[in-house]
N, C-alpha and C positions, 0 to 999 in steps of 0.2 A: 777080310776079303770084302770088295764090294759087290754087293747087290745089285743083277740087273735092273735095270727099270720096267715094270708089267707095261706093254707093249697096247696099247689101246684096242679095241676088237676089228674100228675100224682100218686101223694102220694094220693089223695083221690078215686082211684079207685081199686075195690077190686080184687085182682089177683086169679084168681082159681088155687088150686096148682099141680090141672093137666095138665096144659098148660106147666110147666116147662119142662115135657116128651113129647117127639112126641108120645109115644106110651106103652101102658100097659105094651109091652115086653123090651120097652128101662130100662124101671124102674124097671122088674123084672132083666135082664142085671146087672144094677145098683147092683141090692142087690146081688146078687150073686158074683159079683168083691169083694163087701165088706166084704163079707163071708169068701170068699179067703184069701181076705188082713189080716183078723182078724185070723184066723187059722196060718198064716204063721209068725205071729208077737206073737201069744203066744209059738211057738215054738221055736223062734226066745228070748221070755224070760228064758224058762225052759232049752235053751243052756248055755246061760250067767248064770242061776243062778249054774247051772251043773259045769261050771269052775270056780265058787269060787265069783263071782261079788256080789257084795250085794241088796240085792233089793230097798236101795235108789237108789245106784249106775245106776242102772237100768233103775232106772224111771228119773233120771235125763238124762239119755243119748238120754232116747226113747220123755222125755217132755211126759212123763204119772204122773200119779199121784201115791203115793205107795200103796194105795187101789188098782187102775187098776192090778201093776204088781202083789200085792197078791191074786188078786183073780184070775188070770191068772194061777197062783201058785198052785190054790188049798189051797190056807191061809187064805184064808177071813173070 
């Protein structure tokens, strides 16, 4: 029979995933940047699709998937 592998001390202690934040307002910070990022990047699709780009084309450029860029689209 094989042998578990001894589990490192650090891998066996359980991380709370609020400690990743100094603070409730870093991680609303957080969401709110990604909010941003995410409004400016489907605008940033509906430009491209605007000049003609295909929506492979698109999602190859952007490393999205072509569900992402269609429903970016309003396709989905």
């Amino acid at each position: 029979m094989l042998e578990k592998p001894a589990i490192a001390a650090e891998e066996e202690a359980v991380t709370d995933p609020e400690e990743d934040f100094s603070s409730r307002d870093e991680i609303e910070r957080e969401l709110e940047n990604y909010g941003r990022y995410r409004a400016g990047r489907d605008e940033l699709i509906r430009k491209a699709d605007a000049n003609g780009l295909s929506e492979a084309h698109i999602a190859r450029l952007m490393r999205h998937s072509r569900n992402t860029i269609r429903k970016s689209l309003g396709r989905a």
